[in-house]
N, C-alpha and C positions, 0 to 999 in steps of 0.2 A: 301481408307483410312480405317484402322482399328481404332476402338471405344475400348478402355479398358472397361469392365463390369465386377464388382462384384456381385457375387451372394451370399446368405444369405440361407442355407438349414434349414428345420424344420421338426418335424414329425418324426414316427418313421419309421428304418430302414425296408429294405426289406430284408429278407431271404430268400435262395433258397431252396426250394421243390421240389425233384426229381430232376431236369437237370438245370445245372449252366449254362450261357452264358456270355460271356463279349462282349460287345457294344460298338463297338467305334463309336463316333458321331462327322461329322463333318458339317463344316458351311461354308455357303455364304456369304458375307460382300459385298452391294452394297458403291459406292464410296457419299453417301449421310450422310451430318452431322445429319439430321434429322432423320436418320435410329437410333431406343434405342433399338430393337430386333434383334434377328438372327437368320434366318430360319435355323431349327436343321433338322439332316438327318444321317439314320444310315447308315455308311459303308462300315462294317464287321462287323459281329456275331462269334464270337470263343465260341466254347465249350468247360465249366470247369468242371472236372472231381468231382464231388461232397464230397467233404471232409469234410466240416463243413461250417457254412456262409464264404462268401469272406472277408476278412480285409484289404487289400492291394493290390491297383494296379498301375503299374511303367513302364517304359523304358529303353531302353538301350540309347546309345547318338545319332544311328542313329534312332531311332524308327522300327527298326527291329523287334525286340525282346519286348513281352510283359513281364511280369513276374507276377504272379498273386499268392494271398497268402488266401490258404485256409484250416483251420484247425490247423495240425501241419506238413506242407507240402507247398513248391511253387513253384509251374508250370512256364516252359517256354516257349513260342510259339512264334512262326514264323508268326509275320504278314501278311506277303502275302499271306500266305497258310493256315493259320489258324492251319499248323499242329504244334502238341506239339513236343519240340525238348529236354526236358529235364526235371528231378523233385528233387528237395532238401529236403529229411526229417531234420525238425526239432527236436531240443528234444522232445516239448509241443506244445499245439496250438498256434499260433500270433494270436496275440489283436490287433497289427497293424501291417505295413511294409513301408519300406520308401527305396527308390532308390539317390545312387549319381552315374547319368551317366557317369560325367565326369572321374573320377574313375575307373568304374567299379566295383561298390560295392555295397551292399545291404544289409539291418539292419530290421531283425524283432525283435519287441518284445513278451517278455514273460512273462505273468501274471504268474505261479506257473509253477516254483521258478521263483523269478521276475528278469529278467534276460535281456539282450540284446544280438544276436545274428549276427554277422558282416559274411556275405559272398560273395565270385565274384560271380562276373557274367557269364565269361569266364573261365573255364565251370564251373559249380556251384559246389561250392563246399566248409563248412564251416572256415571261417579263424581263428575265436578266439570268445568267450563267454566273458559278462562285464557283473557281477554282479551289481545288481540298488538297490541303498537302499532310493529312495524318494517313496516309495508308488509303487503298481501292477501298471504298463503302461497300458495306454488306447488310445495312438495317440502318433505318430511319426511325426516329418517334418523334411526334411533335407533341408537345404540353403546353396544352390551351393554359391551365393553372398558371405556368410560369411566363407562357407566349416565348417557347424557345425549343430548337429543332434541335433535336441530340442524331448525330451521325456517329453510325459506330462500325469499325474497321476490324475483321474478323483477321485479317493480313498482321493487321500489326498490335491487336490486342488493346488498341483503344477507344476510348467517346471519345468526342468533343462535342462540347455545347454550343450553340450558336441564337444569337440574339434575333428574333425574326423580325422585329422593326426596325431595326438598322443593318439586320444582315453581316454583323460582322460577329465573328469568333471570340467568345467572352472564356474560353477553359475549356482544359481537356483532363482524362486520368487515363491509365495505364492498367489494364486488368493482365491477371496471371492466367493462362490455358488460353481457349480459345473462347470467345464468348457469342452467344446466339442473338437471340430478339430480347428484346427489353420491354417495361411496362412501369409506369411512375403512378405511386398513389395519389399523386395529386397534393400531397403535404409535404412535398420538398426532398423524396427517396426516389429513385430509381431502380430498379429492380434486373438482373441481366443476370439470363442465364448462361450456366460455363458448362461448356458440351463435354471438357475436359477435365474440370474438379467436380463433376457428378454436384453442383450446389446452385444456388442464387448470389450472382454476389450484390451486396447491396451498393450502392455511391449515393453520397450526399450531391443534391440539386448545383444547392447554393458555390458550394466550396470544391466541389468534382474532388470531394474523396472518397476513396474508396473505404466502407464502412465495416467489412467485412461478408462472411459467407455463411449462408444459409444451405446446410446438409440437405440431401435429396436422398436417401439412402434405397428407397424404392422405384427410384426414378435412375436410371443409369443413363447419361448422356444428354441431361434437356437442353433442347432445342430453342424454346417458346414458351 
């Protein structure tokens, strides 16, 4: 039996110097309800060609294909072989990236000009540009559950929702502090954390309210 686990990141980010790697880690699960850890284990190492820190990392729907976002630029490699099978220039660097496998599609953003960048997968190649007028983007998440791409603005303290089949801006909310990366159970909550109230805050999917906050009281500053 699998055990669902949440994790809570803190701390600052790591940056690559000199040679980039990406890590894929997988786990064990014995069939014990008493088991709350997971013996972690790396295995494969891909090397990323060094552009600028990494902002985004994603899938295709079989898990073939990594896609990885660094600089103004996002690599695509072939999992089994670790070989790179393909590269996307962007206009500008991404601040973040976010995958919809099911699709086949991929959304980086862009701080200067603040902008959102829509492209396939198959083969890579840009489909259309959406100007963002809530603030520079600082974290993407896309929810396959809803089929809708939440961009959220650490600048100006808010999401906005965006409709990925039509592409246009369905709702935004307004968080208090700063807020980090986000993470959606898939039953219509959003989850984002505030680097600045030490909590989770929660937002409704549907209605982009904010639902309140979840203490972090051992956790100071989460990130992720």
């Amino acid at each position: 039996m699998m055990i669902p686990t949440a994790y809570v990141r803190r701390g600052a980010s790591r940056r690559c110097v000199g040679a980039c790697a990406l890590l894929l880690v997988g786990s064990m699960v014995s069939g014990s309800l008493g088991a709350t850890e997971l013996p972690l284990h790396v295995s494969h190492r891909i090397a990323v060609p060094l552009a600028g820190p990494v902002s985004g990392i994603g899938f295709d729907a079989a898990g073939a294909q990594a896609y990885v976002a660094t600089g103004a630029a996002v690599d695509a490699f072939d999992v089994g072989s670790a070989r790179q099978t393909g590269t996307l220039q962007l206009p500008a660097a991404a601040a973040a990236m976010a995958i919809d496998s099911q699709d086949g599609k991929g959304y980086a953003a862009i701080a200067a000009p603040s902008e959102l960048v829509v492209f396939q997968l198959h083969p890579l190649h840009i489909e259309s540009t959406i100007p963002l007028r809530d603030g520079a983007p600082s974290a993407l998440l896309y929810a396959s559950s809803e089929r809708a791409l939440y961009v959220l603005s650490r600048a100006s303290s808010t999401i906005a929702r965006w409709d990925a089949a039509s592409g246009k801006r369905t709702g935004q909310v307004r968080l208090s502090g700063k807020p980090g990366q986000m993470a959606t159970n898939a039953r219509g909550t959003l989850y984002v954390a505030n680097t600045t109230g030490n909590a989770i805050d929660a937002v409704d999917e549907h209605g982009m309210n904010n639902l309140g906050a979840i203490p972090t009281k051992d956790c100071v500053g989460p990130t992720g």
